[in-house]
Residue, then its C-alpha position, 0 to 999 in steps of 0.5 A: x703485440x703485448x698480447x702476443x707476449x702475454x699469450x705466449x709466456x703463460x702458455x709456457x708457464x704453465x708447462x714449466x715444471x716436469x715436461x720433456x720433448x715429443x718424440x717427433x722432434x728428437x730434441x735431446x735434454x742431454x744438454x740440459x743435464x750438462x748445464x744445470x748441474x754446471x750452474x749450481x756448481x756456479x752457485x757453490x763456488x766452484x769457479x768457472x773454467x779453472x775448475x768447471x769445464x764449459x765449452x760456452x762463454x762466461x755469459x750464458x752460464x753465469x746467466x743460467x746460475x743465477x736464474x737457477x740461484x733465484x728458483x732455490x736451486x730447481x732446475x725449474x729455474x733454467x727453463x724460467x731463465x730460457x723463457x725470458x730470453x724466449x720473451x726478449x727475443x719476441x720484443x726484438x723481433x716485434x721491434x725489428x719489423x716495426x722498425x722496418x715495416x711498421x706496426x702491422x708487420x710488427x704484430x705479424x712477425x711475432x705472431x708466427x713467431x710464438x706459433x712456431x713449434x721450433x721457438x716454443x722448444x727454444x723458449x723451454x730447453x736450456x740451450x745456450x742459443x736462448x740468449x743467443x735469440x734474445x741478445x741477437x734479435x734485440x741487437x739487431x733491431x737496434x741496429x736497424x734503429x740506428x739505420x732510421x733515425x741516424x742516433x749513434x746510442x743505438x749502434x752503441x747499443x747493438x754492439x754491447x748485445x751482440x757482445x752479450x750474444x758472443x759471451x753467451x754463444x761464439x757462433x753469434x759473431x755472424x749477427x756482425x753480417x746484418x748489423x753491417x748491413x744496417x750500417x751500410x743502409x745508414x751510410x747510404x742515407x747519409x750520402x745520399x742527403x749529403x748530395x741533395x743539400x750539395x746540389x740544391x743548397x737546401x738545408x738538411x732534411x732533420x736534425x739528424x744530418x746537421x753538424x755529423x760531418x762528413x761521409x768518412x768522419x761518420x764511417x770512422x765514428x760508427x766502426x769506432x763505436x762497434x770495435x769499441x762497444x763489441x769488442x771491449x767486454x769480449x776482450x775483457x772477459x776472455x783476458x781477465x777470468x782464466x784466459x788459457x782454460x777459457x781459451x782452451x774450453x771455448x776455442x780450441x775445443x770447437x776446433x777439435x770438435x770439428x777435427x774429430x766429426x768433420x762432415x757437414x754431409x749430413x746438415x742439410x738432412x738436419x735443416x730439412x728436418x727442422x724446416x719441416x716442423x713450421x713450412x708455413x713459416x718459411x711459406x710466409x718468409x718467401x711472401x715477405x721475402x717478395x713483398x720486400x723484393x717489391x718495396x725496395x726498402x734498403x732496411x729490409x736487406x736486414x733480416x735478409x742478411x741475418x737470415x743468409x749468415x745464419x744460414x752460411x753458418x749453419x751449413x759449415x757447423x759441424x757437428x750439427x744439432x737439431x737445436x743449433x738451428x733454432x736460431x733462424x726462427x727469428x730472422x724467418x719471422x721477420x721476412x715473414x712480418x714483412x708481407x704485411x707491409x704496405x709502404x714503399x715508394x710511391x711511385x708504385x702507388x695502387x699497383x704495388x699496394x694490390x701486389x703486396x695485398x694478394x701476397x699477404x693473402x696468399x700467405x694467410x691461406x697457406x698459413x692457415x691451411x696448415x695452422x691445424x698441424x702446426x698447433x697440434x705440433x705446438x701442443x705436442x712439444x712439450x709432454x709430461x715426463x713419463x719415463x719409468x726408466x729414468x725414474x728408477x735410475x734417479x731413485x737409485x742414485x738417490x738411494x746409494x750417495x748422500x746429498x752433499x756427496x758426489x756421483x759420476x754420470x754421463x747423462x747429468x739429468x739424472x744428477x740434477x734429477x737426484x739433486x746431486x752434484x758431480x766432479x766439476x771436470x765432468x759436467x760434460x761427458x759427451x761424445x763429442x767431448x770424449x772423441x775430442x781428446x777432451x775426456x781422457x783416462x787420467x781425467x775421469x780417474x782423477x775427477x773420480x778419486x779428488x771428489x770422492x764419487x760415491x756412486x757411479x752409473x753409466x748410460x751413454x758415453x762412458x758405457x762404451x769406455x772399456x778403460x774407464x769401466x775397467x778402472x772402476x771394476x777394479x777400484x770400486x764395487x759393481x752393482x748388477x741391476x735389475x732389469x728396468x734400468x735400462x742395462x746402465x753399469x752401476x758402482x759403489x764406493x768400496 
């Protein structure tokens, strides 16, 4: 299991520095942009919410501005930040399979973990759903810890990861659906030892059933121990650090966004797309997903509602993208881990070992016979940054502001490319953000004039913004730029 991460952390080593995405994944870096520059506006001063714009939770980007801050200020730092959560949630899911299956399941899962196309792009981009992964998975295999031996720590520890997984990413909130089960499955236990001690005046089974009370007092105890243990931090940093903004920024904003782009008609062509990356991993998911089905452990319920709520969430998100639906790798793997267990009650004996044997078999062949695919998506993931276009739009930023001065794009790569901030209010000029209400003139023109801008240079979303390229037409000085440049609208401060 160690190998496995060993393995995979100096693969992605290696491709840390000036490598985008393969085209086959229409994996965007807009994001990227949006959150570095966010980060090292973190790092100057500038306050989060109050005057940096963020539609995530405090935890990610405070997060990210660190490992940014670490790396002196290189955006190499947000992919070294997505790595170690990439690193973090391979242990959960290792952990959450040995939990439920034991060691071979454990080194199954995170094998066809790491080998998955989708989580070796999650594991570079810098996306708010990488500590989702590796908060969520950690917490949840706490969760299941608690399930087996009954120790109420780990539940406490489960719920302070799902609330770091919450103050990174809202949409974590669905990992309360498998936790909840975890819980269930404890409950269950501790019924069922309950009734035999009553029936056969036998003493508890272990230390872990004597002095708990009864039934009730350890259901009132654990959900006092989550309300207390999740709720608390959101509580106190949605109350203490700029609540209107943040609730406004985190909240409202969603809300409009799903207002502004209300189809879901289009999420299941999505999920297909990305499924179709690794089908041998949801392959081997439906042999575990059998072989659980077989073995009728109450613990591999887990990840099967893991996988159903993220799922469910996923379906009714709008609008959705491509790296949104990272998440379900993980709770796919371990189903997929499951196929390599081959304990389970013993009254099936022999019969039950042959079943789960020729599924697991079954499993390999088909996972091998698209290993070549999968590899050679694997090693085309991640290509050497080869846009001249780009280039000359970086090199112009760079030629026409100065290093302590401020430029407004709508594509912030080319900023943090140029290594020049932008006004905090416009670290995220998206369309989904401009169609939201959420940019409008008096914004952009405010953010324009208080910092200053010294260059301008429109290439998506604020190309189209007749008022606002009328406004700069008027205020500041257009620049016609050769061809090479991608036809992007450039200005110059008079």
């Amino acid at each position: 299991m160690v190998l496995i991460g060993l393995s995979f952390g100096a693969w992605q080593l290696a491709h840390i520095h000036d490598y985008a995405y393969g085209a086959y994944f229409q994996w965007s870096n807009y994001d990227e942009g949006v959150y570095l520059s966010s980060a090292r506006l973190l790092n100057a001063g500038h306050p989060i919410f109050s005057q940096v714009f963020s539609s995530q939770p405090l935890l990610f980007l405070e997060g990210l501005a660190l490992a940014v801050q670490a790396t002196g200020g290189s955006a190499d730092g947000g992919h070294v930040y997505a790595l170690v959560c990439g690193l973090f949630a391979l242990s959960g899911v290792g952990w959450l399979s040995l939990e439920i299956g034991g060691r071979a399941s454990g080194v199954l899962a995170m094998a066809l973990l790491a080998l998955s196309p989708g989580f070796v792009l999650a594991a570079h981009a810098v996306e708010s759903e990488a500590p989702v992964l590796a908060f969520g998975s950690l917490a949840v295999a706490a969760s299941a810890r608690y399930a087996r031996v009954g120790q109420r720590r780990w539940l406490a520890g489960a719920s302070l990861l799902l609330a770091a997984a919450v103050l990174s990413k809202l949409l974590a909130v669905s990992l309360l659906w498998p936790i909840g089960v975890a819980m269930l499955a404890r409950w269950w236990e501790f019924y069922g030892a309950r009734s035999v001690r009553a029936t056969t005046r036998e003493p508890a089974r272990s230390d872990q059933y004597r002095g708990s009370g009864s039934l009730a007092t350890v259901v009132m105890l654990d959900l006092c121990t989550v309300l207390g243990c999740f709720l608390a931090p959101l509580a106190l940093v949605f109350g203490l650090i700029s609540p209107a903004a943040q609730w406004d920024q985190v909240v409202r904003f969603h809300l409009k966004v799903s207002e502004a782009f209300p189809s879901t008609s289009t999420n299941f062509s999505a999920l297909e797309h990305y499924l179709m990356w690794d089908p041998a991993l949801v392959a081997f998911s439906v042999v575990g997903l059998a072989a659980a089905a077989i073995s009728r452990k109450r613990l591999a319920l887990i990840p099967i509602a893991w996988l159903a709520a993220e799922l469910g969430t996923l379906g009714t998100y709008h609008p959705l993208f491509v790296h949104h639906i990272t998440v379900l790798v993980a709770p796919f793997a371990v189903l997929g881990g499951r196929a390599a267990d081959f304990g389970g009650p013993q009254r099936f004996g022999a019969l039950r070992r042959l079943v789960t044997g020729v599924l697991l078999i079954f499993g390999l062949v088909a996972y091998l016979l698209w290993l070549p695919e999968i590899l050679g998506r694997d090693g085309s993931a991640l290509t050497q940054s080869q846009d001249p276009v780009v280039a000359r739009q970086v090199a112009w930023l760079d030629a026409h502001s100065s290093p302590s001065g401020y430029v407004v794009v709508d594509n912030q790569v080319l900023a943090v490319a140029a290594d020049r901030a932008v006004p905090p209010a416009l670290v995220d000029t998206s369309i989904v953000r401009e169609e939201s209400g959420y940019l409008p003139l008096s914004l952009l023109v405010q953010a324009t004039v208080t910092w200053r801008a010294q260059a301008v240079l429109l290439t998506r979303a604020l190309y189209d913004d007749a008022a606002y390229v009328q406004w700069l037409r008027k205020n500041y000085r257009e620049v016609t730029l050769p061809a090479g440049y991608g036809g992007a609208l450039a200005f110059l401060s008079r």
